[in-house]
C-alpha positions in Angstrom: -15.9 48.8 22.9 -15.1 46.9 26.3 -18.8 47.6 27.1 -20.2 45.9 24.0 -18.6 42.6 24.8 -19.7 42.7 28.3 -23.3 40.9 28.0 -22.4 38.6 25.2 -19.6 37.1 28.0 -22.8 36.4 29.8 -24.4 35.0 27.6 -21.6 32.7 26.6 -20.7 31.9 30.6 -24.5 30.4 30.5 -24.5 28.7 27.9 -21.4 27.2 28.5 -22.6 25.9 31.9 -25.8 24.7 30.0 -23.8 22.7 28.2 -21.1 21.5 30.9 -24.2 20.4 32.7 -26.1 18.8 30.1 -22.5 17.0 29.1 -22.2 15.9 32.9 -25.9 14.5 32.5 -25.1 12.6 29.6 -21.9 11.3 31.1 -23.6 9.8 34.4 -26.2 8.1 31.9 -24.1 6.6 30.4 -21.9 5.5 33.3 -25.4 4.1 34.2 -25.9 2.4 31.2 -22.6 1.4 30.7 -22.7 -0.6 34.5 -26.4 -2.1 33.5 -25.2 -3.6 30.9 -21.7 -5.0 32.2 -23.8 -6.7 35.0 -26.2 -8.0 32.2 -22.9 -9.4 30.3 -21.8 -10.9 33.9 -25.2 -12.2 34.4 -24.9 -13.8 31.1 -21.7 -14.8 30.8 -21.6 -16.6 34.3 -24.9 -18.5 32.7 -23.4 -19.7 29.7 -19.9 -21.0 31.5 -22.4 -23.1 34.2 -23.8 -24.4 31.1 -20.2 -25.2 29.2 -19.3 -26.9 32.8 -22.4 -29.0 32.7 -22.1 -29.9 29.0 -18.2 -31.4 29.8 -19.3 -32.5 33.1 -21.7 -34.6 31.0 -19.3 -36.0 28.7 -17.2 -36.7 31.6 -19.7 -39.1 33.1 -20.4 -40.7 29.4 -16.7 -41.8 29.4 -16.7 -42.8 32.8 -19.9 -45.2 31.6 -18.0 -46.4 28.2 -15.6 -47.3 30.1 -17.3 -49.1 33.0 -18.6 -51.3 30.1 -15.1 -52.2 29.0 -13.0 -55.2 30.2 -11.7 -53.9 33.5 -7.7 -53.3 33.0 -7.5 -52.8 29.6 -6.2 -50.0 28.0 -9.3 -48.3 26.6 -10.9 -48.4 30.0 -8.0 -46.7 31.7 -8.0 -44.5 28.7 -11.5 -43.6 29.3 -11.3 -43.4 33.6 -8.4 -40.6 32.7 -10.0 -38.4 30.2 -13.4 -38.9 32.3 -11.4 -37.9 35.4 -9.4 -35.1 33.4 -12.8 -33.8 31.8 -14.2 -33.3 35.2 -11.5 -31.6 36.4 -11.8 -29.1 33.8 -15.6 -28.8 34.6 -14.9 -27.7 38.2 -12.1 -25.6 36.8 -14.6 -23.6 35.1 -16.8 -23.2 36.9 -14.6 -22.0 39.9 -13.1 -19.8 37.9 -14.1 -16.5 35.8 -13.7 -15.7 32.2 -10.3 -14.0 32.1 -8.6 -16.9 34.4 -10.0 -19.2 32.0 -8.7 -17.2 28.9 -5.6 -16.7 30.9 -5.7 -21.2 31.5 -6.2 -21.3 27.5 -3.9 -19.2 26.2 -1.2 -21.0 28.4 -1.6 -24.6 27.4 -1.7 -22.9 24.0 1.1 -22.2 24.2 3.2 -24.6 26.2 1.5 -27.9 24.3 0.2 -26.5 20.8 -0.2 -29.9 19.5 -2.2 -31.1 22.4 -4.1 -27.8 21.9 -4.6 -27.7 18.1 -5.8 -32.1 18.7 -7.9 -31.3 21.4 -9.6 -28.3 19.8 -10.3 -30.5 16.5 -11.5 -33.1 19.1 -14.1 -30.6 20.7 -15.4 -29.6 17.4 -15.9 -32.8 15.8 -17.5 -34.1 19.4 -19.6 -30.5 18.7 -20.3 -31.0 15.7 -21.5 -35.0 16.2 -23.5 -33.9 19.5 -25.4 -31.0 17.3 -26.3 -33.5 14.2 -27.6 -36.1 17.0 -29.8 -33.5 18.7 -30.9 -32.1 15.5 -35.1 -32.1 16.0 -36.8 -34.1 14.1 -39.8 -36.5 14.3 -38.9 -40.0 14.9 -41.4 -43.1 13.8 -43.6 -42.3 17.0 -43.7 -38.1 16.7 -40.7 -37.7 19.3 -37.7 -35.9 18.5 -35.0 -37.7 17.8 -31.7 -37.7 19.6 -32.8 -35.8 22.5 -34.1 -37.2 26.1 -36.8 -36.2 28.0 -35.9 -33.0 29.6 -32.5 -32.6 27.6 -31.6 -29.3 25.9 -30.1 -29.5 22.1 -27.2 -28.0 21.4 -28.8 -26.4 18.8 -30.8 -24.1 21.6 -27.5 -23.6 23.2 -25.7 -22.2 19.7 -29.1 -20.0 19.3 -28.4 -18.1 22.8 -30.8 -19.9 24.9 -33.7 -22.7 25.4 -36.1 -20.2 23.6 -34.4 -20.1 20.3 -33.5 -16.4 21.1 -29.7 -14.9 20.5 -27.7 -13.4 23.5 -28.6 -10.3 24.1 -32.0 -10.5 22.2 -34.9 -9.1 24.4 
């Protein structure tokens, strides 16, 4: 009886290195795969936080204009210098840094100064939200879009994923 099992264990030892080597092909793709698309996530990610630090650096320097304009001394102005000065900080800060030291910076003053979180995060979305509308297209009087400069980017383009309209991760 010995003797009948002998070539099906064969069989079966074939098979089952068929499959452990079809299992370790499918594994290494998808290693492969796996380390394309974390670059590609890197890649991207890296873009959109030079973009975030260029949007705040940006609002950094509009304060520091608004207040330049104000009398010199008074309490908006200083107001303005120190959230211009504290907004550029923060830009550098970000873009020196990677995404889980930022989450890590987040998650910290969350916790330590909720009030100042929760005031600046309403802050950041109405600013958002006012910096969208403005740079909504539309045709002004003369057929240019209004609330956008020459060479500017809408914010709209930057919700969509990119200057082409296209979402992250769309090819």
């Amino acid at each position: 009886m010995t003797e009948s099992h002998t070539p099906h264990t064969g069989i079966r030892q074939e098979e089952a290195s068929m499959v452990g080597s079809v299992a370790s092909d499918i594994k290494t793709a998808a290693t492969q795969k796996l380390d394309e698309a974390m670059a590609e996530v890197r890649s991207r990610t890296g873009d959109a936080k030079d973009s975030v630090a260029n949007e705040v650096n940006d609002v950094a320097q509009a304060l520091r204009r608004a207040s330049q304009e104000l009398r010199g001394g008074s309490a908006q102005e200083r107001t303005l210098g120190t959230l211009a000065s504290s907004l550029a900080d923060v830009s550098d800060q970000i873009r020196d840094k990677d995404l889980g030291q930022i989450a890590q910076m987040v998650s910290k003053v969350a916790r330590e100064h909720p009030v100042m979180f929760l005031g600046g995060a309403a802050l950041l979305g109405f600013a958002a939200s006012r910096y969208a509308k403005a740079s909504s297209t539309g045709s002004g009087p003369s057929g240019t879009t209004s609330g956008t400069q020459q060479g500017a980017r809408p914010a709209a383009s930057f919700v969509r994923g990119g200057p082409d309209g296209q979402a992250p991760g769309a090819a």
